[in-house]
C-alpha positions in Angstrom: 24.2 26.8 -3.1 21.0 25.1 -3.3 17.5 25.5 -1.1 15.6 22.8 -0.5 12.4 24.1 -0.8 13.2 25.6 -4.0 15.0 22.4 -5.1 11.6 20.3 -4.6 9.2 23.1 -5.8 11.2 22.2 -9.6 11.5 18.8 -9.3 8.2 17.6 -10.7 8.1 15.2 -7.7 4.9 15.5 -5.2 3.7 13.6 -2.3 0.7 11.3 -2.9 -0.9 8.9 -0.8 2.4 7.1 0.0 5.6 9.0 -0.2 6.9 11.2 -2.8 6.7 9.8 -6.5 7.3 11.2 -9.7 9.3 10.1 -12.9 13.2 8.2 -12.6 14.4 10.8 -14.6 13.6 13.6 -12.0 14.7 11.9 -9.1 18.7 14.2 -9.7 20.9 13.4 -6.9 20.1 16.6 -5.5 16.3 16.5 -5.9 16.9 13.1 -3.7 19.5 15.4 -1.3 17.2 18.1 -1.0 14.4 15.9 0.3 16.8 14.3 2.4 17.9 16.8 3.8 14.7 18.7 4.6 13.5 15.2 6.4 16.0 15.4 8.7 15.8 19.0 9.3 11.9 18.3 9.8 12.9 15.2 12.2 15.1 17.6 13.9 12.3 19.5 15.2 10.3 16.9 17.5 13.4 13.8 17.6 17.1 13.8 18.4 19.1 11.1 16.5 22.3 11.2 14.7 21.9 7.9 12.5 19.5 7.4 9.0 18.8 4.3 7.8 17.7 3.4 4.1 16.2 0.6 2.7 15.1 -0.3 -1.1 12.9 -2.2 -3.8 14.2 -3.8 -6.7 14.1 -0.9 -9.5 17.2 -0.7 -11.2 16.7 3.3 -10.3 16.8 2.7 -6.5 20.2 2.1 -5.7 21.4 5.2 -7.1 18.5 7.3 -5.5 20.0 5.5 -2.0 23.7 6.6 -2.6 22.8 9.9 -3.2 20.2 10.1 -0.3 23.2 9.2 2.2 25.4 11.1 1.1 23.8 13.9 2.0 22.7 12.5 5.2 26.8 12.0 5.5 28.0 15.1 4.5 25.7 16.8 7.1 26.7 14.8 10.1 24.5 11.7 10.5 25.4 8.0 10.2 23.7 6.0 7.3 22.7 2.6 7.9 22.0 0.9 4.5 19.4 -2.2 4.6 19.7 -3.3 1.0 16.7 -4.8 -0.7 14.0 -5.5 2.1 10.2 -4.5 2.4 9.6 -1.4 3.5 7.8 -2.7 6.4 10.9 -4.2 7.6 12.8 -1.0 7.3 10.2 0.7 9.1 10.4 -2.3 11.9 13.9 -2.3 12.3 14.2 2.0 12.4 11.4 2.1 15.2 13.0 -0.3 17.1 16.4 1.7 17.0 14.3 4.8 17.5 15.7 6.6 14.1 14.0 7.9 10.8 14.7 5.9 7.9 13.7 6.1 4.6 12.8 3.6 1.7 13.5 4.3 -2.0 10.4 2.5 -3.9 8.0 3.2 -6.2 5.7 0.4 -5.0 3.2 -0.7 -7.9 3.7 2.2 -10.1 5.1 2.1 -13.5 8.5 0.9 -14.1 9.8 4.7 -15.0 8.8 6.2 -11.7 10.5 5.6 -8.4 9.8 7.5 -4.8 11.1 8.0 -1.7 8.9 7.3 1.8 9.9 8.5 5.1 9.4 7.1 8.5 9.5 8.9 11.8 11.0 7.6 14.9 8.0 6.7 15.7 6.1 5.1 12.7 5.1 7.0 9.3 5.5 10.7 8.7 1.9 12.7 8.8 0.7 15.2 5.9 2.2 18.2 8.3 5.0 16.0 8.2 5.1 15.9 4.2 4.1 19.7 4.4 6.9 20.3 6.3 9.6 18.4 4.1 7.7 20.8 1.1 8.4 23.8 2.7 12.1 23.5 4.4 14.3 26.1 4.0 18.0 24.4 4.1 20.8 24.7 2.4 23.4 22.6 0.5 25.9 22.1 -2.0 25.9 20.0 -5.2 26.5 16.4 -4.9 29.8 16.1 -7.2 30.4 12.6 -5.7 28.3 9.9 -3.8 29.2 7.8 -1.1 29.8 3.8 -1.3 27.4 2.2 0.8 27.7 -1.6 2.3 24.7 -3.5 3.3 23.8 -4.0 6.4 21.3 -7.9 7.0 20.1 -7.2 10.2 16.5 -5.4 9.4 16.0 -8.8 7.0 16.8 -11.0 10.2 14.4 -8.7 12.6 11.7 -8.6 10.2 11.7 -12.7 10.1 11.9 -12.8 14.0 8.9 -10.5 14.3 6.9 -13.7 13.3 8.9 -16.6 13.4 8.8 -15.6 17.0 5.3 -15.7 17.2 4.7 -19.4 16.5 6.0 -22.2 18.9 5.2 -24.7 16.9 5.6 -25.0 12.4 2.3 -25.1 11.7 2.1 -25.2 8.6 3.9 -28.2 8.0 1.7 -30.6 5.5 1.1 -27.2 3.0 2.5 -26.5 -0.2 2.4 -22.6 -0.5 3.4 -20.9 -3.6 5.3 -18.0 -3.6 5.5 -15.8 -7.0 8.6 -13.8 -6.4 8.5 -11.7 -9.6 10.8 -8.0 -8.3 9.1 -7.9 -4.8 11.8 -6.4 -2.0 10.9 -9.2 -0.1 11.7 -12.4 -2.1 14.3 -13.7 -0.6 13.0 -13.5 2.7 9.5 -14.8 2.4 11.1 -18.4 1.4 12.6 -18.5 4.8 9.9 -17.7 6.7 7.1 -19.9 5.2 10.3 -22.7 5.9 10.4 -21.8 9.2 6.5 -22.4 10.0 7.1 -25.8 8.2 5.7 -25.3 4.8 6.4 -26.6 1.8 7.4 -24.0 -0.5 7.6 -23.4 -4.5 9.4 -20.6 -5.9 7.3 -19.5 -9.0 9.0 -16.7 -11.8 11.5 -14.6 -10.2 12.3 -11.8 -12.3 15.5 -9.7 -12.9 13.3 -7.2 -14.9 10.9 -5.0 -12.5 7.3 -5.6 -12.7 5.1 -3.3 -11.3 2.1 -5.0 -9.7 -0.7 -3.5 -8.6 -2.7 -5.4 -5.5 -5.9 -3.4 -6.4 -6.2 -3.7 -10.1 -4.5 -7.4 -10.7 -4.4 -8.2 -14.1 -5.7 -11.0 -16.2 -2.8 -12.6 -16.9 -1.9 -12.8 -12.9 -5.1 -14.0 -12.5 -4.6 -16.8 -15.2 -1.8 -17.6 -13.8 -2.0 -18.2 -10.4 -5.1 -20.4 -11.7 -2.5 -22.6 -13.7 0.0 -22.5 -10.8 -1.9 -23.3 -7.8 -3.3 -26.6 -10.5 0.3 -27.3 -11.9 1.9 -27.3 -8.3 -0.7 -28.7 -6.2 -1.1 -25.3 -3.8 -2.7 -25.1 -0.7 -1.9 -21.0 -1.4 -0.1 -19.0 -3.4 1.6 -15.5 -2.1 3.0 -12.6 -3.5 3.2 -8.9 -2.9 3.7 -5.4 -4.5 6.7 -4.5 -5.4 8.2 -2.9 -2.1 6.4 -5.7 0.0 4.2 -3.9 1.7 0.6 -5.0 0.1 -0.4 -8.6 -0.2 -2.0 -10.8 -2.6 -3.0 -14.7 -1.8 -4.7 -17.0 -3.7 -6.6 -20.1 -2.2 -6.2 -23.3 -3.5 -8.1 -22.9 -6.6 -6.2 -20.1 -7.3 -8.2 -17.0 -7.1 -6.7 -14.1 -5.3 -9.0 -12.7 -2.4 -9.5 -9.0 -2.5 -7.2 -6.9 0.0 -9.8 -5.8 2.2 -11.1 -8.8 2.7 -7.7 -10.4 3.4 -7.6 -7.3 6.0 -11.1 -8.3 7.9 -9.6 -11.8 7.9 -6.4 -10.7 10.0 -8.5 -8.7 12.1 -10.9 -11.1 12.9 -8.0 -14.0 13.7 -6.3 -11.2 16.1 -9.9 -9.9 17.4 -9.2 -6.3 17.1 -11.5 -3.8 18.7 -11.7 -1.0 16.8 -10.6 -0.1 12.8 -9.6 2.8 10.7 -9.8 1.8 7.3 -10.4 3.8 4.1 -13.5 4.8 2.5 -13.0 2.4 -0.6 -13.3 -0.7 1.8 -15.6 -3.5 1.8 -18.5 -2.7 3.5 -18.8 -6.2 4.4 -16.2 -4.8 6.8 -19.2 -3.2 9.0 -21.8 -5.9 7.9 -19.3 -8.7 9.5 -20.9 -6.9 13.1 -17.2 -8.4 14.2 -15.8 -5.0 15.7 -16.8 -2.4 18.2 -16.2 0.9 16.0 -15.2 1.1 12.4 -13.9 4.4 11.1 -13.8 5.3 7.6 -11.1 7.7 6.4 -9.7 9.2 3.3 -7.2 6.7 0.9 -3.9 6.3 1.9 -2.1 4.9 5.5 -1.1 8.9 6.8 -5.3 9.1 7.1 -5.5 5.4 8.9 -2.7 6.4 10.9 -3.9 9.5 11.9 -7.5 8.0 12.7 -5.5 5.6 15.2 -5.0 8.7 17.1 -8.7 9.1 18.2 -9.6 5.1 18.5 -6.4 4.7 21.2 -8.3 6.9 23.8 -11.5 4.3 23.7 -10.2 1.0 22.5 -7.6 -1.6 23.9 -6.5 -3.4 20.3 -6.8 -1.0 16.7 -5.7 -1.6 13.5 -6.7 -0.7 9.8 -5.6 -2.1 6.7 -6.3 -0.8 2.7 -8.0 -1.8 0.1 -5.0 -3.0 -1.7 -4.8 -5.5 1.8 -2.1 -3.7 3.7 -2.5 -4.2 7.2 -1.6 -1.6 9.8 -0.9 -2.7 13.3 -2.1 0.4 15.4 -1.3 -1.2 18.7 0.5 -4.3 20.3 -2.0 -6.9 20.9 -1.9 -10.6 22.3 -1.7 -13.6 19.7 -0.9 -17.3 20.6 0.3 -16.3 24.2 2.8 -13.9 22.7 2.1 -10.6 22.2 3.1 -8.4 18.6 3.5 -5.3 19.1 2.4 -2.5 16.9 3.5 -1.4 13.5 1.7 1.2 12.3 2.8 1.3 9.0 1.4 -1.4 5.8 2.8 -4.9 6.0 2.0 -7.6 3.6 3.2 -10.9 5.8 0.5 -10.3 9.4 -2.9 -10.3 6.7 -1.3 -13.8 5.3 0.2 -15.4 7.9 -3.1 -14.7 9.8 -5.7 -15.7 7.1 -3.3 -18.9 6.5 -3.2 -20.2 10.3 -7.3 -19.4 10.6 -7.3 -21.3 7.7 -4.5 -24.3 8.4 -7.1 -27.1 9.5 -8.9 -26.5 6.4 -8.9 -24.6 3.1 -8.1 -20.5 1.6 -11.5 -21.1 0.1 -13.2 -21.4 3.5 -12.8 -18.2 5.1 -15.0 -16.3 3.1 -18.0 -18.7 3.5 -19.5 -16.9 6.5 -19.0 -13.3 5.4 -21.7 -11.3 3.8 -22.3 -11.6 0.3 -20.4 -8.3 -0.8 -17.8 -8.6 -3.7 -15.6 -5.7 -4.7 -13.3 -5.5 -8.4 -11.4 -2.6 -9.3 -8.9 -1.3 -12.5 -8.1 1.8 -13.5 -7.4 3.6 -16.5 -3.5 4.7 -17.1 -1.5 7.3 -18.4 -5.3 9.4 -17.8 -4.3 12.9 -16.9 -4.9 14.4 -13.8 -6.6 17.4 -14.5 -9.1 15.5 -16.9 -10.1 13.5 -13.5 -10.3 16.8 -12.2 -12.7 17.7 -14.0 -14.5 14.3 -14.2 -14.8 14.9 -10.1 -16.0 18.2 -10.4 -18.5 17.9 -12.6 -19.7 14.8 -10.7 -19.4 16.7 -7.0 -22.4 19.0 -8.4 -24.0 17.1 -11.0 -23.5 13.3 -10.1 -26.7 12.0 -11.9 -25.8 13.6 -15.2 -22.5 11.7 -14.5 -24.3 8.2 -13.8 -25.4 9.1 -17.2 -22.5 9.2 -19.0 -20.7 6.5 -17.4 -23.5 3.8 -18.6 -25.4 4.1 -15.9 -28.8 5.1 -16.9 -31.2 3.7 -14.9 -29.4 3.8 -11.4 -29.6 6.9 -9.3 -27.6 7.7 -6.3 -29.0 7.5 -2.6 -25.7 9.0 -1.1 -22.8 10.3 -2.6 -19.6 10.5 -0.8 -16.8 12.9 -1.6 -14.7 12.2 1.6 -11.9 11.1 -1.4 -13.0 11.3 -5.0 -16.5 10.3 -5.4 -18.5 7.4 -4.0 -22.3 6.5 -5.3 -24.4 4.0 -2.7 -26.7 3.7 -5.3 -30.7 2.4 -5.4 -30.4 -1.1 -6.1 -27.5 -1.5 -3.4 -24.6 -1.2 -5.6 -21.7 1.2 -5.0 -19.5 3.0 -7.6 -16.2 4.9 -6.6 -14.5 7.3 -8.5 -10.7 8.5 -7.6 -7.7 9.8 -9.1 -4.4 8.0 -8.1 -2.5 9.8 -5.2 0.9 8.6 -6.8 0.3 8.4 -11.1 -1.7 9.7 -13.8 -4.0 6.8 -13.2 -8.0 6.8 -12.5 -9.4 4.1 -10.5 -12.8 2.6 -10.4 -14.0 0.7 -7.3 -17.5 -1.4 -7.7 -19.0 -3.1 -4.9 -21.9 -5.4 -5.6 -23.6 -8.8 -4.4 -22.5 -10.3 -6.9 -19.0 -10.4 -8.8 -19.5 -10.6 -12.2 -22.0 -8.0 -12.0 -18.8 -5.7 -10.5 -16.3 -6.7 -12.9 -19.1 -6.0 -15.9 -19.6 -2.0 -14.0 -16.5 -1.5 -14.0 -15.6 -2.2 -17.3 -18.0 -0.2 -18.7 -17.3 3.0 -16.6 -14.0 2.6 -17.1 -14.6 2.5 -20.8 -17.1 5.2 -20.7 -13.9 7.2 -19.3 -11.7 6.6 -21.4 -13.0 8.6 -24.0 -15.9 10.7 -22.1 -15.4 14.8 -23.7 -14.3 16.5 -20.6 -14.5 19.8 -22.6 -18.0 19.3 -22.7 -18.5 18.9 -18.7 -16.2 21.8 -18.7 -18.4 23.8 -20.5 -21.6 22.8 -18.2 -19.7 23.2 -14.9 -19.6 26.9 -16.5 -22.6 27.3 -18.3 
């Protein structure tokens, strides 16, 4: 007999900012049971159900990771409902609306040899007592000798296109060509459909059968290159994609270059004229500078902090939201929109940031909507394979010494005015600029975040942190954090 707890504790796999992730080759069928399993036992305390459903992305790993997840569900007395290949924020859609915990096998943007699982309450995401919880269950269970066969199920793909189908009465975008770049995203064979249905023209751009990992926040040059040569080659009035489990957008205007997530985010909010935001501290502050909302509220990375900072703005505020800076928009509560009203889903969704920058933007041009916002650009990368207690260490010595720090990193004549350790480390330094710091929740990854007036000068700070990184002594900081 297994125990959960014990069966997680030696799995390798840990809870980041979005689910739990760790390497292919860890995820056993009974590490995937044991999670399972402690899910629903967590579920069990606050929600009666007796149905699962599960969803997943596009790695080759996932489908396995989903038998065996159900068949523990199975063996243990609940009906599985399998969604196939869908985002996750239709999984999460469809599961709320039935009032039953699902959960989605995806690694999102990570590399291709790591996979995760994420879990959804009832009621929207799981919270970090909710993760602590799953940790920490004591149940116990047999060894999966055999899994179940599981048969799709379509009807969380057809919800998911209702949700905003439903909201337009007429296909507005009929007279634009939209590009969509389908590489491995969960959602690729649904987005055609829906951009048909609002009357677009569409072009399907590189479909993939292997999986690419694509990260939202650190798009890479060739992406960038290419969405320059597509947008010219196909004549685009857009071009959209998303992450690999569909839940983070990109869109490109018609010249082809991708607006930053958090900017697509203040868009959506604007064109549904939210109240209030929770958004995370390595936002835009162009967010605040906009003056377009009545409260914003800064958080820590990742959509259990937004979520849980929806708890305090529902008590003062009639509309909320928050989206990420990799542009994934949370819908905190239902709001009105076109005389219909959407109702909430508080969970990250690629398609309501794009549909709502496109339909602000379908008398005119992508390029447009950023002409009246202030004059603050963001670029971010990150360093791979960078281990995580070196960034550890790289936070630590920075936390107490930050402008010996600026130092090293290239830095050496700014100085830091503030310095922010609500989630890694964030300089507001003299001459206006901002440099953030943070470890990856989800990989051995560091992440740089520079927000200047002006982009190039971003794009050039970050490369030279991030090169200054890549080969900074941290045995040396080590030795002055103890000196």
């Amino acid at each position: 007999m297994f125990m959960t707890n014990k069966v997680i504790e030696n799995s390798n796999i840990a809870f980041g900012t979005s689910g739990a992730r760790g390497l292919v080759e860890d995820f056993s069928a009974d590490v995937c049971a044991a999670f399972t399993l402690s899910f629903i036992q967590t579920m069990h305390f606050s929600f009666k159900f007796d149905t699962l459903a599960i969803a997943i992305d596009n790695r080759p790993s996932s489908f396995f990771m989903a038998k065996a997840c159900a068949t523990a569900a199975q063996l243990h007395g609940l009906n599985v409902i399998y969604y196939g290949v869908i985002p996750t924020p239709a999984l999460a859609f469809k599961a709320m609306a039935l009032n039953i915990p699902s959960i989605m096998v995806t690694g999102s943007h990570i590399p291709f040899d790591r996979n995760g699982l994420k879990f959804y309450r009832p009621d929207g995401e799981i919270s970090k007592a909710d993760e602590s919880s799953i940790v920490n269950g004591h149940f116990t269970f047999e060894q999966l000798d055999t899994l179940v066969d599981i048969v799709e199920d379509n009807s969380a793909a057809k919800s998911y296109l209702a949700r905003y189908s439903n909201l337009f009465e007429t296909p507005w975008l009929k007279g634009k060509r939209i590009g969509i770049y389908q590489h491995s995203s969960a959602g690729r064979d649904i987005y055609p459909e829906l951009f048909e249905q609002l009357g677009a023209e569409i072009v399907l751009i590189e479909r993939s059968d292997i999986f690419i990992p694509i990260d939202t926040e650190a798009v890479s040059d060739t992406d960038c290159q290419k969405a320059i040569e597509w947008t010219q080659k196909y004549q685009l009035d857009a071009l959209f994609s998303t992450d690999g489990d569909g839940d983070r957008p990109m869109l490109a205007d018609e010249h082809g270059q991708w607006l930053r997530g958090d900017i697509l985010g203040l868009l959506c909010a604007q064109a549904l004229n939210i109240d209030a935001l929770a958004i995370p501290v390595s936002c835009n502050t162009a967010i605040e500078l906009s003056r377009q909302f009545k409260f914003v509220m800064r958080t820590k990375i990742g959509s259990p902090y937004v979520i849980s900072g929806f708890d305090s703005l529902q008590h003062d505020y009639d509309t909320y939201a928050g989206f990420e800076a990799n542009g994934g928009f949370l819908l905190g509560s239902d709001v009105h929109f076109n005389h219909q009203v959407l109702v909430a889903l508080p969970t990250r969704d690629a398609v309501l940031p794009v549909l709502m920058a496109l339909f602000s933007a379908r008398h005119g041009t992508v390029s447009s909507l950023t002409e009246n916002l202030p004059n603050r650009f963001t670029h971010s990368d990150r360093l791979t394979n960078f281990a995580v207690a070196k960034s550890q260490k790289i936070i630590q010595f920075g936390a107490t010494s930050p402008k010996k720090l600026l130092f090293l990193l290239g830095l050496l004549s700014k100085d830091a005015i503030t310095l922010n350790t609500i989630d890694g480390l964030r300089f507001t330094l003299d001459d206006g600029d901002i440099v953030h710091l943070r470890p990856s929740g989800n990989a051995p990854e560091f992440r740089c975040y520079v927000e200047s007036d002006s982009l190039f000068h971003a794009k050039q700070c970050v490369e030279t942190v991030l090169a200054r990184l890549s080969v900074i002594n941290t045995d040396n900081i080590l030795g002055e954090l103890n000196g």
